[in-house]
BALOLUM-343099 format. One record per residue (C-alpha): x, y, z; residue in three letters. Coordinates in steps of 0.05 Angstrom, whole numbers, plus 5000, padded with zeros to 4 digits. Layout:
// residues N
XYZALA/...
END
This chain:
// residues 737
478552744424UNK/482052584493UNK/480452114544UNK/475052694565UNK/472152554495UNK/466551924483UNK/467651284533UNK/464050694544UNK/463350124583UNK/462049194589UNK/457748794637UNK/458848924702UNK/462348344740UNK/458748194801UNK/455948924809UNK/451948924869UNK/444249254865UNK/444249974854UNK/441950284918UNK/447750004948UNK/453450404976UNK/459050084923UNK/457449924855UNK/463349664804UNK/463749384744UNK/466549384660UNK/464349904617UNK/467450194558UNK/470750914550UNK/471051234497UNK/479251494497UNK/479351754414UNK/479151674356UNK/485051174346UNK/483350744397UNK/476050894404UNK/472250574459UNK/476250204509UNK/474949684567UNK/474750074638UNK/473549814714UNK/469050284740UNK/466950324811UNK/462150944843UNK/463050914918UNK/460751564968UNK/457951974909UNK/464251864860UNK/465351494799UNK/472851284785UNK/475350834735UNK/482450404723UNK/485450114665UNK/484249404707UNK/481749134774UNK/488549114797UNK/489849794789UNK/485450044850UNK/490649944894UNK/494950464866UNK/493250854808UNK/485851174790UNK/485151414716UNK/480351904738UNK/475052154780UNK/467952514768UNK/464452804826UNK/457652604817UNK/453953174870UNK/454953664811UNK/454453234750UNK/449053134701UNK/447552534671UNK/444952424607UNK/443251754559UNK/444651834486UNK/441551154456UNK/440650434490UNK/447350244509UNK/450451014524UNK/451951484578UNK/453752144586UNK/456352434646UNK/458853154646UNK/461453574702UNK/466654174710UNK/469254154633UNK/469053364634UNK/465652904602UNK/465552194597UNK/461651784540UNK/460351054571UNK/457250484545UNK/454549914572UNK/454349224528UNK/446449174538UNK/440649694542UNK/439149274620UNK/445749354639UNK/445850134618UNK/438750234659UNK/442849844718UNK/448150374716UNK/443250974693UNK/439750784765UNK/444850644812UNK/448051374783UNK/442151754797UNK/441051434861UNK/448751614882UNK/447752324857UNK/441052444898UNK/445252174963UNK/451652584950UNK/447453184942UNK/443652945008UNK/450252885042UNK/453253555024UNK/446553935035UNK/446453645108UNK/453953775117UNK/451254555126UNK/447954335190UNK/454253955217UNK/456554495268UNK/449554465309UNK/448153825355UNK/446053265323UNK/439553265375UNK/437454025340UNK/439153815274UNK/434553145283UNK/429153515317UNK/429154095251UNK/428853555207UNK/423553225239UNK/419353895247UNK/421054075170UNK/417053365150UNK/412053495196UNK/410354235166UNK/411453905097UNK/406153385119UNK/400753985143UNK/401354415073UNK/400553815032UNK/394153575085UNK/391854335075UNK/393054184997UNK/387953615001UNK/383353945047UNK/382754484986UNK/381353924925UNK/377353604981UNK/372754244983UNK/373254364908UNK/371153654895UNK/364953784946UNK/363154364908UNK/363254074840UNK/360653494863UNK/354753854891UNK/353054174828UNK/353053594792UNK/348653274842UNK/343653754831UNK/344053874756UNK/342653124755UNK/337153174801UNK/333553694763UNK/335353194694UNK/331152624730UNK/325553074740UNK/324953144658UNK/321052664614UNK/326352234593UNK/325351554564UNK/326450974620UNK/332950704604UNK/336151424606UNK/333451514676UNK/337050834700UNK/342951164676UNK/342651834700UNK/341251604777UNK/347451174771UNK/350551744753UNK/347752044815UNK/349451544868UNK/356851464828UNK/357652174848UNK/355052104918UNK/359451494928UNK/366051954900UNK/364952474954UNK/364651995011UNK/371251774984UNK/375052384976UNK/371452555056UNK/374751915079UNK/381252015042UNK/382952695077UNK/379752355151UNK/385851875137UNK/391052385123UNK/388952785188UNK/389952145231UNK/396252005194UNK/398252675217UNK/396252645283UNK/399351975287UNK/406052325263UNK/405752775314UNK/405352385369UNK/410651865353UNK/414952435331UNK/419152485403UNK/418951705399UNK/422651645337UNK/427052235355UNK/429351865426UNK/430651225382UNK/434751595326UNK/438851915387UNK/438951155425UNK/441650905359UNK/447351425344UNK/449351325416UNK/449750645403UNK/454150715343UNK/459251095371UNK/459750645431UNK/461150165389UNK/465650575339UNK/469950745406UNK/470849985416UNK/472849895352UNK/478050275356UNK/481150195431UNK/480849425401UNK/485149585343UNK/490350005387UNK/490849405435UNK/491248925371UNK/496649415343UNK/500649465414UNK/499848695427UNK/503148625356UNK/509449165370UNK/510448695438UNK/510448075398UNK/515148375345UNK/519748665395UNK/520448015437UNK/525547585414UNK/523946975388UNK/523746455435UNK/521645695424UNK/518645235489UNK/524744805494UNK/521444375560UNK/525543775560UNK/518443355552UNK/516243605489UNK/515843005444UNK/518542965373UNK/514642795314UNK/516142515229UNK/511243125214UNK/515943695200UNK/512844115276UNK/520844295279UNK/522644465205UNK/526944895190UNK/523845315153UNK/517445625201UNK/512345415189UNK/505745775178UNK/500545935232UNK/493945615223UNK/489546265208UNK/496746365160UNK/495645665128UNK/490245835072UNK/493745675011UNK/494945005040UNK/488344785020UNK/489944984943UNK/491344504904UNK/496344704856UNK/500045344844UNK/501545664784UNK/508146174770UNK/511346514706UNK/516146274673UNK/523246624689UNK/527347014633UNK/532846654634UNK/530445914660UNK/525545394637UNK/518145524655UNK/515345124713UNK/508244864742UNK/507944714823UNK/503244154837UNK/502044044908UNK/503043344937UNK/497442974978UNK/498542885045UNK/499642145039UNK/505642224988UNK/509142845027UNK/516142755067UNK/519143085110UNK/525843135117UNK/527843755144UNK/532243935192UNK/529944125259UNK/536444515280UNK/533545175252UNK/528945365310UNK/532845135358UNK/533545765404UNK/539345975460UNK/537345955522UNK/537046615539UNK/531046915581UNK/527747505555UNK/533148125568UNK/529648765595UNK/530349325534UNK/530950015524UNK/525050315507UNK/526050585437UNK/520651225401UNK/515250975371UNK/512251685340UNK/516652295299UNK/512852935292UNK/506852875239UNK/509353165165UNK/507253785156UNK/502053905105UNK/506354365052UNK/505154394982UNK/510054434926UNK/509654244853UNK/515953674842UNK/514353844762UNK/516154604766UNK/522754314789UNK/524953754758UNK/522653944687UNK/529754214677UNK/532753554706UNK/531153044654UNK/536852574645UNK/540752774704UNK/543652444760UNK/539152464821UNK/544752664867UNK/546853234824UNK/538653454825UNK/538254114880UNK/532153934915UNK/528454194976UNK/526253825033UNK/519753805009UNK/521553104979UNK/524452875026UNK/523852365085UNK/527952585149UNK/532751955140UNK/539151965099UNK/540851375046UNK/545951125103UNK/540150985150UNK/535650695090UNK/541450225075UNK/541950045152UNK/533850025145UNK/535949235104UNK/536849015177UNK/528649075195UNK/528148275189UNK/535548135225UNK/531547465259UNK/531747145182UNK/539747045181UNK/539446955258UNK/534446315243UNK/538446155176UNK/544846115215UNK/542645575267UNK/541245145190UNK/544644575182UNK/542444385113UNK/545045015067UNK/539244905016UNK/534245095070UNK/539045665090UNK/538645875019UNK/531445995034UNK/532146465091UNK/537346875049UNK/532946914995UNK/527047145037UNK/531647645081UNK/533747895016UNK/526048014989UNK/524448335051UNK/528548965044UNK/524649214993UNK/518049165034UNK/519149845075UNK/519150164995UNK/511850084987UNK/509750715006UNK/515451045015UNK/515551544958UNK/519952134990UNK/526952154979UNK/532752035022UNK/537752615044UNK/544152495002UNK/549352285058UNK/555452805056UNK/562152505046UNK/564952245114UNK/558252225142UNK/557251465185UNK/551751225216UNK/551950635276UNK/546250285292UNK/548249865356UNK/543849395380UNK/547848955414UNK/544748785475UNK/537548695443UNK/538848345379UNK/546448235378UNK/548548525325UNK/552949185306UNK/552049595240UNK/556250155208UNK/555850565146UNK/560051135125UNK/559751565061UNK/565351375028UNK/564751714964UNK/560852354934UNK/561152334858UNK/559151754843UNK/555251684917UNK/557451074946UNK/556450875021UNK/559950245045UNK/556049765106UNK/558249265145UNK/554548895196UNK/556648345259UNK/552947915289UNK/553647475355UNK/548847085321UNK/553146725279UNK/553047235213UNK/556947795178UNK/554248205130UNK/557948725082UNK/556049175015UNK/558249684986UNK/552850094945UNK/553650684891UNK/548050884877UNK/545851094791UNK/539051384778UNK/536451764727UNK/530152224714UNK/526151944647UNK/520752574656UNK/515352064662UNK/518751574717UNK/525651624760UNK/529350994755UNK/534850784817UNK/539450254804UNK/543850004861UNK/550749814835UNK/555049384885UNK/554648714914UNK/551848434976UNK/556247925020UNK/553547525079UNK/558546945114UNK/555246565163UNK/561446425216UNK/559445665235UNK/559245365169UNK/563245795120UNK/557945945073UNK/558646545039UNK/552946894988UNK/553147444944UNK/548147824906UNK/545548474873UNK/539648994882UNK/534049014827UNK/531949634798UNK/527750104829UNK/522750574795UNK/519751174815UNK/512051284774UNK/508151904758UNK/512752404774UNK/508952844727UNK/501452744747UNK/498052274789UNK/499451894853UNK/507651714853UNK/507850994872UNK/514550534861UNK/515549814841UNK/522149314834UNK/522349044779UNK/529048444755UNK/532947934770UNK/536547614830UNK/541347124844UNK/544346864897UNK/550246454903UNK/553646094958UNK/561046114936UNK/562845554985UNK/558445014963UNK/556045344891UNK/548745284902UNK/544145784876UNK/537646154881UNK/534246544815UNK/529547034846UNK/524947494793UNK/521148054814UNK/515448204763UNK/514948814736UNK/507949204745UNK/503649114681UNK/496549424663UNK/495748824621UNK/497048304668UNK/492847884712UNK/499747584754UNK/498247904835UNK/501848524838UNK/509248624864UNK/509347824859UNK/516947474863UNK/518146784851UNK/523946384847UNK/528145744846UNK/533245384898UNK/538344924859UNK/544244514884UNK/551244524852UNK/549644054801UNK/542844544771UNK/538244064809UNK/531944504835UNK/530044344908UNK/525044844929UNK/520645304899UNK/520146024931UNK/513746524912UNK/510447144951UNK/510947884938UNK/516048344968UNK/510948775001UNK/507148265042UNK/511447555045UNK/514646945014UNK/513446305027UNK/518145634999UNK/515644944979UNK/520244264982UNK/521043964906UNK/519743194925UNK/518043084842UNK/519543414787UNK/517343184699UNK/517443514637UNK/510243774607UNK/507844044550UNK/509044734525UNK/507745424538UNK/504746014515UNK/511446084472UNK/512545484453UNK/517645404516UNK/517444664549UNK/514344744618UNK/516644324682UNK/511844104729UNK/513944054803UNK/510543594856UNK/512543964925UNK/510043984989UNK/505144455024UNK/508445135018UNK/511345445089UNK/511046115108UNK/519446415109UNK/517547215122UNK/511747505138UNK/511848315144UNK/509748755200UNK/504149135207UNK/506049875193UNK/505450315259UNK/498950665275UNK/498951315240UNK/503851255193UNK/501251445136UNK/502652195173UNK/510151975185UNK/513151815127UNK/509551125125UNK/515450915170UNK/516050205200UNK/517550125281UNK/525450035262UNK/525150695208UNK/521851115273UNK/528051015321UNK/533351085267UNK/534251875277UNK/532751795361UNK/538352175389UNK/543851655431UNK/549351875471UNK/556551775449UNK/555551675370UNK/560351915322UNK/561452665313UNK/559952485236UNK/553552095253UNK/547052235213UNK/542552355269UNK/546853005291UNK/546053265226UNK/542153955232UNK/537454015168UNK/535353325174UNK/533953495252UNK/530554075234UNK/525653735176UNK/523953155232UNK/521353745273UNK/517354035222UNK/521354635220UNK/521054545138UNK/523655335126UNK/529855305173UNK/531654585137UNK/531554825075UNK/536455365086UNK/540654905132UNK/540854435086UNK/543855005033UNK/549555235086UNK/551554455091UNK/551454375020UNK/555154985000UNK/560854715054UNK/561954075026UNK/563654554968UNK/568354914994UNK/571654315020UNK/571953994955UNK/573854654919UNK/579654584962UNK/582654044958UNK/582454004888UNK/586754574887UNK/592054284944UNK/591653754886UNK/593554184836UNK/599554484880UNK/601753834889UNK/602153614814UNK/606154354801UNK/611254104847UNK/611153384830UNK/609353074889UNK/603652524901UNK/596752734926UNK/593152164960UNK/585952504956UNK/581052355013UNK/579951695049UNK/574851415091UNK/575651335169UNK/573150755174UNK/572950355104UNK/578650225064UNK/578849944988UNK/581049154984UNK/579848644926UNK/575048094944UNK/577447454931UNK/570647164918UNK/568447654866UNK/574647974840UNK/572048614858UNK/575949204890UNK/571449614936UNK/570249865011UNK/570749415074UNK/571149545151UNK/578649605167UNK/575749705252UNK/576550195300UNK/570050555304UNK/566950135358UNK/573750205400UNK/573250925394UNK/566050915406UNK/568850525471UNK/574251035487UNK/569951585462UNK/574851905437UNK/572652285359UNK/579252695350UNK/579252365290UNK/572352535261UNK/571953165213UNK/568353735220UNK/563353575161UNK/556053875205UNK/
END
């Protein structure tokens, strides 16, 4: 038997009452007959009952769902449930006959409401004043048939009682022996005494009903008083959050800018460390005492213990937040909406069921998967959190500028939360420039510099003190169940003051559910960052999602270490939310671990907050779940390349909503790349007939160099595009749209 078979179900952790609106708990499900009955959170909210494999789960992936308006519920012995609707059934049981009766009520009491709620949805279109006032006059005719109900027994029981009054009359009038008599006229007054009581009982229900009827306009005007109320206070609610959401976007927008008044004192508390410190509403795990992370693959386990205030130091430096002088620059007012996606449905399974161990980019897809970005713009999307290296560059101690890499290099993952759609493949040549020099300093690039395997090559300046280049190939593959994407290439950023220069890799990407269910996507491996100039290093390891586990989901931790292996801070957060380090000031061996590993215990200071990620914009969730920087990458600007990604036409098109006209679009572009490649493989094969050397395409822009830090041979900025950008002058550009 399936998971639709017998199920059951544990004690319910810290269920509240039944008869309120949530109710959640354990209970065991019976799954079959291999595994039989296994441990479920359930939780029955708004007239549903939906259960996960673990508390953790609820923010992602539901197991199922039962619907309980139309279900009917049964009990099968003390500890069982039954609950059957629309083919399914679930077999539940609870570990105690008290804790089934808990769940028995708090089901039947959901079920009443849901079918409460969806017979008064059929009344929705009318006012809510007419549909109170019917309601009201439906209980008050209710109230007169049952009153005319009573009034009936009331007259039967008058009748009868009559009869029996006189039957026992006409018995006291025989020759009966004394102590019957006694009897019978207690009888009599018993009876007499019964009919005064049934009189007064109906006397009652006529006031009650007159009573009704009088206060019925009260109660009406108070019902009305008290929905008007409510969405008075709903609409301040909400113009709240829109000014909380706006007064956010300002903040984020303005650069960051530090009170530099020549009078501000100095203090030995670490106000000016380097790395920011949190915000006291930010500053909760402060008052935890120690901190516990996994042990890393490939390095010994470790224990944080957080020092007492009386044994902390600080000895950071205060050059990080030191801040230019600039005054706050007027900017250009960038989009902050796209067109809403349009509600189509397609089934991803019907087309990818014939795709199973393919390359991604070799996969024909629709538009329907995808987001109206292309993979250059994703990769450009790394620069949402720019302010990290900007902060990391005014460092002067390269172990706390380790920090800031590491937490720049978490935070590109962060935008991937909910972004389950799929990038357009870039075509080769294509660029995209993202210049914002005059608000942030910097100037990015990327150009498609290869299309079998797909490989796009970045490279980013900053005024700020930074350079940043990578060249990415992306590998995926399509396991049926999941899509894994692996980005090949490494990352390089040289900071220009101090020489320091740090490489790492991408962890894998994965792609769940493609089959059934809700696709959702975690990161899962290892990072690690080295600065080839002074050979320090920071392990990073992203956790992979696990039913079983009770870690906090999407969790990262890692360790800094100098040349010599020596760990100095301690780094922990998740990539969707933040990361936050810790100063080592202690560090002993303890006992062992779960496997027999030897744990080390660090003593370090009170963690401090390194990234913190921005609120997503308001109504996102119906555009693409893009952040604010993801919104302006496809605004049109004047005097971009003729190859740039924001004039190309099916991508336009799909940002517009205009889903039909992509799709096709997207076909004619697709079917010209190959054309173009069909072509020059032949002027290749002339070439070898007559001997002579074919050099095959080349980037504009990039050209192919080996790196003298990593040995590596791959893409870097050889200049010109920002001249020509200058000149405006494109001659050069192909005609690739």
């Amino acid at each position: 038997m399936s998971e639709q078979g017998k199920g059951s179900a544990s004690a319910s952790a810290a269920a509240p009452a039944p008869g309120s609106d949530t109710y959640k708990g354990w209970l065991f499900k019976w799954t079959n007959y291999l595994k039989g009955y296994q441990r479920r959170w359930f939780v029955l909210s708004n007239g549903l009952l939906s259960y996960y494999r673990t508390q953790a789960e609820m923010a992602h992936t539901c197991r199922g769902t039962i619907n309980l308006a139309t279900a009917h519920i049964d009990t099968e012995d003390a500890c069982n449930i039954v609950l059957s609707s629309g083919g399914r059934t679930y077999h539940l049981k609870a570990s105690t006959e008290v804790e089934r009766q808990r769940w028995v009520t708090a089901l039947e009491l959901a079920k009443a409401k849901a079918i409460r709620m969806m017979n008064d949805q059929s009344g929705d279109e009318e006012p809510t004043s007419q549909s109170d006032r019917s309601e009201i006059q439906g209980t008050l005719k209710i109230l007169v048939s049952k009153l005319d109900d009573l009034s009936t027994c009331n007259d039967l029981i008058a009748k009868h009682g009559a009869a029996l009054q006189r039957s026992l009359s006409e018995l006291e009038g025989l020759k009966v022996p004394v102590e019957g008599g006694e009897k019978i006229k207690a009888v009599n007054e018993r009876a007499t005494l019964f009919r005064i009581t049934s009189n007064a009982m109906i006397n009652a229900c006529r006031d009650f009903l007159d009573l009704a009827e009088t206060h019925s306009r009260r109660w009406q005007r108070a019902l009305q008083y008290e929905r008007e109320q409510r969405t008075h206070l709903e609409e301040t609610i909400e113009q709240l959050a829109k000014q909380h959401n706006s007064l956010e976007r300002a903040w984020r927008e303005a650069p960051t800018l530090v009170s530099s008044a020549p009078s501000a004192p100095t203090t030995n508390k670490g106000e000016t460390d380097c790395l920011c410190r949190p915000h006291k509403e930010e500053a909760s795990d402060e008052d935890e005492d120690t901190e516990y992370f996994d042990a890393m693959e490939d390095s010994p386990a470790f224990i944080t213990v957080t020092a007492t205030e009386n044994t902390q130091h600080r000895s950071m430096s205060p050059s990080c937040n030191d801040v230019s002088g600039k005054e706050l620059q007027p900017r250009r007012q960038r989009r902050t909406h796209i067109p809403d996606k349009p509600n189509y449905s397609l089934n991803l399974w019907s087309i990818m069921k014939n795709c199973i161990g393919k390359e991604l980019s070799k996969i024909p897809m629709p538009v329907n998967f995808n987001e109206p970005l292309s993979m250059l713009q994703r990769l450009t999307e790394d620069l949402e959190y720019h302010e990290l290296l900007d902060k990391a560059a005014r460092c002067e101690s390269s172990l706390e500028q380790m920090c800031l890499v590491a937490a720049f290099s978490v935070s590109s993952y962060s935008t991937t939360v909910h972004r389950t759609a799929k990038p357009f493949n870039p075509l080769l040549g294509e660029t995209y420039e993202l210049d914002r020099l005059e608000e942030f300093g910097y100037r990015s690039l990327c150009e498609q510099v290869s299309h079998h395997p797909p490989a796009a090559a970045h490279h980013v300046i900053s005024q700020r003190g930074w350079t940043l280049w990578q060249e990415i190939t992306i590998a995926s593959k399509f396991r049926g169940k999941y899509l894994s994407i692996m980005p090949l290439g490494a990352i390089h950023l040289q900071f220009h003051a101090s020489g320091n220069h740090y490489v790492w890799r991408k962890v894998t990407s994965t792609v769940h559910n493609i089959i059934v269910g809700k696709l959702w996507i975690d990161q899962s491996g290892d990072i690690e960052i080295v600065n080839h100039r002074t050979k320090e290093t920071c392990q990073l390891k992203f956790s992979p999602y696990s039913y079983f586990s009770r870690d906090v989901p999407r969790k990262v931790t890692g360790v800094v270490s100098d040349s010599g292996g020596q760990a100095h801070y301690i780094l922990s957060g998740t990539w969707d939310d933040k990361m936050e380090s810790a100063k080592i000031i202690q560090s002993s061996r303890g006992g062992s671990g779960s496997e027999g590993k030897q744990k080390t215990v660090y003593q370090t200071l009170s963690p401090k907050l390194l990234w913190k990620k921005y609120p997503l914009p308001e109504n996102a969730d119906n555009m693409y779940y893009f952040s604010a920087l993801a919104l302006t990458l496809n605004e049109l600007e004047e005097g971009v390349g003729l190859t740039d990604s924001r004039l190309r036409p099916d991508q336009r098109l799909m940002e517009d909503g205009r889903w039909d006209e992509a799709n096709s679009e997207k076909q004619r572009l697709e079917e010209k790349q190959r054309a173009v490649r069909r072509r020059r493989e032949a002027e290749a094969s002339d070439a070898l007939d007559e001997g002579k050397e074919y050099e095959g395409y080349q980037p504009l822009w990039f050209h192919q160099r080996r790196d003298s830090v990593t040995g590596e041979t791959n893409f870097v900025y050889k200049g010109g595009y920002w001249e020509a950008k200058d000149r405006q002058d494109w001659s050069m550009c192909p005609d690739i749209f």
